[in-house]
BASE-704408 format. One record per atom (N, C-alpha, C): residue number from 0; residue in three letters; chain; x, y, z. Coordinates in nm, 2 decimals. Layout:
BASE-704408
BAMI/NUM/ALA/A/X/Y/Z
...
end
This chain:
BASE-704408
BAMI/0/UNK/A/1.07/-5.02/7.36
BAMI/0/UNK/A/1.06/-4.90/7.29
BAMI/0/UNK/A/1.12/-4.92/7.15
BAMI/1/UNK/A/1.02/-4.88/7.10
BAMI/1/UNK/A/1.08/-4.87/6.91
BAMI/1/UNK/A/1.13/-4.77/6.88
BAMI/2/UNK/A/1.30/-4.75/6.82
BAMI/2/UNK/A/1.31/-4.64/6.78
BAMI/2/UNK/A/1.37/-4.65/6.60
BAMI/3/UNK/A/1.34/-4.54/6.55
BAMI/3/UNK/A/1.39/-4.57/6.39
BAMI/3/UNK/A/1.50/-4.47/6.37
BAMI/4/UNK/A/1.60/-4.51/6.30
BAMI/4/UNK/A/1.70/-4.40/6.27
BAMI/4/UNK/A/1.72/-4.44/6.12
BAMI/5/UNK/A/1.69/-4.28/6.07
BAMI/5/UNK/A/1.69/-4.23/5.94
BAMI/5/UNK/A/1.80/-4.18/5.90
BAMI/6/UNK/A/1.85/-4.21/5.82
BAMI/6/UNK/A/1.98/-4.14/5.75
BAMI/6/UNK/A/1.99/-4.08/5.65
BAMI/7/UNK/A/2.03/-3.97/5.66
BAMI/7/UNK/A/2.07/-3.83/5.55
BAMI/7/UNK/A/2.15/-3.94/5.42
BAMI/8/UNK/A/2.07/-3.85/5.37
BAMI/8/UNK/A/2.16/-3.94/5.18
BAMI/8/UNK/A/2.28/-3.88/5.18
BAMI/9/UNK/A/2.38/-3.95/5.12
BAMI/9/UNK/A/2.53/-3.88/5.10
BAMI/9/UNK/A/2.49/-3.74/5.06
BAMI/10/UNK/A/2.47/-3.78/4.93
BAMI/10/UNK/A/2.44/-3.63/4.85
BAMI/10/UNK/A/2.34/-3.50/4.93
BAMI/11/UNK/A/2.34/-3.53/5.06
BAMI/11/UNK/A/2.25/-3.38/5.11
BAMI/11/UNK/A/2.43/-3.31/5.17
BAMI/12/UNK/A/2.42/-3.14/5.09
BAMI/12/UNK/A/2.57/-3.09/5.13
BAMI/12/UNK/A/2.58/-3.08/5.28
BAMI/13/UNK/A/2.48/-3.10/5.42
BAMI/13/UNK/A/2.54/-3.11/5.50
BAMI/13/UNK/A/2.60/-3.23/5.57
BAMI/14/UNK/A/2.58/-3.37/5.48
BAMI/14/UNK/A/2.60/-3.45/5.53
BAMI/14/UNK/A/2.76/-3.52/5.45
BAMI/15/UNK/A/2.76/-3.41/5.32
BAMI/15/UNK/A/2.86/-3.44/5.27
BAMI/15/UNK/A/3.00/-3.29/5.34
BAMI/16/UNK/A/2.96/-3.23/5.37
BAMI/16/UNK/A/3.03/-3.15/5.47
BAMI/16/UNK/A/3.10/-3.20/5.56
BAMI/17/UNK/A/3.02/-3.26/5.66
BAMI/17/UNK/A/3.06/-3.33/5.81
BAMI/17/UNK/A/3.14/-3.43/5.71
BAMI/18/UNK/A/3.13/-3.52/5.62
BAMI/18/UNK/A/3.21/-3.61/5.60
BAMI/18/UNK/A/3.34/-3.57/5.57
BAMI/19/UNK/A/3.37/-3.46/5.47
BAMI/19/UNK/A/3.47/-3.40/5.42
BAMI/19/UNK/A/3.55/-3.33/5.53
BAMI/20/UNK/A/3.45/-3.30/5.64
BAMI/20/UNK/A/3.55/-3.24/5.77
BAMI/20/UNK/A/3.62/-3.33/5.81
BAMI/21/UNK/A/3.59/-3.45/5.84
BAMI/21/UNK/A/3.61/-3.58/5.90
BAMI/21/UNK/A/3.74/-3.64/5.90
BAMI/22/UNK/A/3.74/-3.63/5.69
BAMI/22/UNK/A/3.86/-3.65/5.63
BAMI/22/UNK/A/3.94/-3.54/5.64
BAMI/23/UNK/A/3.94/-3.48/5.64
BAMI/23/UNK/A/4.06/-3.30/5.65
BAMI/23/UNK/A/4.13/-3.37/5.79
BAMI/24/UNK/A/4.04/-3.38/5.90
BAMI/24/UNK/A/4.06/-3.39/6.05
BAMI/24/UNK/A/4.21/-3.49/6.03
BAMI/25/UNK/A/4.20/-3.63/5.97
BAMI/25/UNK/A/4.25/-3.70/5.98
BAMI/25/UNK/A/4.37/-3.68/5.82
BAMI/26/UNK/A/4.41/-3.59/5.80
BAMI/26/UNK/A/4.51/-3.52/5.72
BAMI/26/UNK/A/4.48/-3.59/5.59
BAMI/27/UNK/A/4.38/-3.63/5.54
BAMI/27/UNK/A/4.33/-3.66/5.39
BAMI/27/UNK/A/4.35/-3.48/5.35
BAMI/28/UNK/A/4.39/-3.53/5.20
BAMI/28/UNK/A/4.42/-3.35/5.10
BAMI/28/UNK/A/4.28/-3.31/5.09
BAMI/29/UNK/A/4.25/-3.21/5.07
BAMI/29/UNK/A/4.14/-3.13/5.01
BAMI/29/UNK/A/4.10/-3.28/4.91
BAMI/30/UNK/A/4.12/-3.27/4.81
BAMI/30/UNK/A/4.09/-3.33/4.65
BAMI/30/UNK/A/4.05/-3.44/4.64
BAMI/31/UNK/A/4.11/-3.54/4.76
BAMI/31/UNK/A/4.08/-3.68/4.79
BAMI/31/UNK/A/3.99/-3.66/4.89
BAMI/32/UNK/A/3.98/-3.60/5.00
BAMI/32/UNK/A/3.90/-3.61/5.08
BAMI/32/UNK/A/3.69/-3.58/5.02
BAMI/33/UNK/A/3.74/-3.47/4.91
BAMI/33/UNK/A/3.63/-3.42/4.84
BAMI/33/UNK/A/3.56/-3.55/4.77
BAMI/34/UNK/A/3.67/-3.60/4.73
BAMI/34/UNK/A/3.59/-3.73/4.61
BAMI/34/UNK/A/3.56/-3.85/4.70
BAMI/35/UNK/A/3.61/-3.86/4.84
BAMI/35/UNK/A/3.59/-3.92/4.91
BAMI/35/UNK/A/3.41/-3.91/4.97
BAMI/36/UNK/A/3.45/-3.81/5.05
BAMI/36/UNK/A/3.31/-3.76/5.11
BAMI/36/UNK/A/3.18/-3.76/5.00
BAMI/37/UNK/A/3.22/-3.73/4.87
BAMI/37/UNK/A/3.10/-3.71/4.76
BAMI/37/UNK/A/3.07/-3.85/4.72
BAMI/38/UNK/A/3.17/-3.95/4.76
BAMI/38/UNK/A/3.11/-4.06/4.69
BAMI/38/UNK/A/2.97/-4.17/4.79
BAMI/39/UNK/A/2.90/-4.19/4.72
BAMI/39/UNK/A/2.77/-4.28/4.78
BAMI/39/UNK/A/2.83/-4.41/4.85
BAMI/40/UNK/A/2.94/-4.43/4.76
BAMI/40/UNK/A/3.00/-4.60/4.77
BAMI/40/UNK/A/3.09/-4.61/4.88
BAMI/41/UNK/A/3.15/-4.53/4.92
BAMI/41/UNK/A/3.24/-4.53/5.03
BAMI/41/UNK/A/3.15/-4.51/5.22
BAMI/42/UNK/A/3.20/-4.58/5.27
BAMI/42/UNK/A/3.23/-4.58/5.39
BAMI/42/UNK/A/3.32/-4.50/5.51
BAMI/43/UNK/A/3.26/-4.43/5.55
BAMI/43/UNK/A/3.36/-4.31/5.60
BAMI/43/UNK/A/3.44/-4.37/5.69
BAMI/44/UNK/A/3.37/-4.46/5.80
BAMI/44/UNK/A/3.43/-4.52/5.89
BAMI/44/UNK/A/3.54/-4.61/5.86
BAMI/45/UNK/A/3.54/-4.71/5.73
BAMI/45/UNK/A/3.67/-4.76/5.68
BAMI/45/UNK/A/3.73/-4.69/5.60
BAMI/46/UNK/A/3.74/-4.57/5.58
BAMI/46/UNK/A/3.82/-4.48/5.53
BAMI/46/UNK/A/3.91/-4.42/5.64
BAMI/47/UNK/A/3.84/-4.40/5.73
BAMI/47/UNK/A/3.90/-4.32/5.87
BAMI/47/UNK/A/3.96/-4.35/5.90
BAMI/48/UNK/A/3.94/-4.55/5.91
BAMI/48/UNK/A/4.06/-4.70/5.98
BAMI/48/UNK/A/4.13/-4.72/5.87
BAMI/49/UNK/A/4.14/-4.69/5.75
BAMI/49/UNK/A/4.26/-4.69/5.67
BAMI/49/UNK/A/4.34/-4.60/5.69
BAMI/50/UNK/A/4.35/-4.46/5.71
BAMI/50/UNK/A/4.37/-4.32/5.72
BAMI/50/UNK/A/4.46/-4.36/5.86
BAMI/51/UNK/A/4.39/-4.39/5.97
BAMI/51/UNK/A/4.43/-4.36/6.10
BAMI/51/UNK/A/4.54/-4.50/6.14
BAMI/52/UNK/A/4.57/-4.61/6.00
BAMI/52/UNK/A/4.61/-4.72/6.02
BAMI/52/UNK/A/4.78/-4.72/5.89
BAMI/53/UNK/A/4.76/-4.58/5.88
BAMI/53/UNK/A/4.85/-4.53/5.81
BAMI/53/UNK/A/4.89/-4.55/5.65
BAMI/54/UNK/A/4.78/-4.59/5.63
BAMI/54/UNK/A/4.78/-4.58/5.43
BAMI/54/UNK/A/4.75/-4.45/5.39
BAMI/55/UNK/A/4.84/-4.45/5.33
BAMI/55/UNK/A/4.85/-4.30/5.22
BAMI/55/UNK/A/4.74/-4.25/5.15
BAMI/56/UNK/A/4.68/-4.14/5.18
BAMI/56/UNK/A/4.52/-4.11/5.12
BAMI/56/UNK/A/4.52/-4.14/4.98
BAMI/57/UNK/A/4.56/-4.15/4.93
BAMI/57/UNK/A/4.55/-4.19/4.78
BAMI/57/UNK/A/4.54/-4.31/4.72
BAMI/58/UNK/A/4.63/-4.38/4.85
BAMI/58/UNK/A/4.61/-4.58/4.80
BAMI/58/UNK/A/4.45/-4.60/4.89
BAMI/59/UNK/A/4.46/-4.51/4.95
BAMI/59/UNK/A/4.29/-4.58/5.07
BAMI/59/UNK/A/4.19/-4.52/4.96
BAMI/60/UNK/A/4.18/-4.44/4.89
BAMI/60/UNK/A/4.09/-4.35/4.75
BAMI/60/UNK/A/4.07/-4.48/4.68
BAMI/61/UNK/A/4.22/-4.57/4.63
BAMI/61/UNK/A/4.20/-4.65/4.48
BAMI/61/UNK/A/4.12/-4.75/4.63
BAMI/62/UNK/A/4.16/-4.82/4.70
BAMI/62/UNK/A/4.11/-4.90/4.78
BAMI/62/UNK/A/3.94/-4.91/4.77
BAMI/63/UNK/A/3.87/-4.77/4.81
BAMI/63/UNK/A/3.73/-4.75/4.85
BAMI/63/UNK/A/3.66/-4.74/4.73
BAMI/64/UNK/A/3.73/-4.67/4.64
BAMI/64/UNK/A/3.69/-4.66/4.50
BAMI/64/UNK/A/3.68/-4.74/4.38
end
């Protein structure tokens, strides 16, 4: 069985939603989490293993960024 999986562009707002919930969940601030989730270039999943590995949301921002 062939299956294809399609992915929502960053930039659709519900896909930048869920991501920004994601980050809140995991105590990223409003402001980082925002520029987080809106960015194309980042990786939510190694944001989350930075976040949950205890770097300060603002050194994991310059990191991804």
């Amino acid at each position: 069985m062939n299956t294809t999986t399609i992915a929502a562009p960053v930039d659709d707002p519900h896909v930048e939603l869920w991501r920004f919930e994601r980050l809140r969940a995991a105590h990223c601030p409003p402001d980082v989490a925002m520029t987080l989730a809106t960015s194309r270039d980042v990786d939510l999943h190694r944001a989350l293993g930075l976040l949950a590995g205890g770097c300060p949301p603002e050194t994991a921002q310059d990191i991804l960024l």
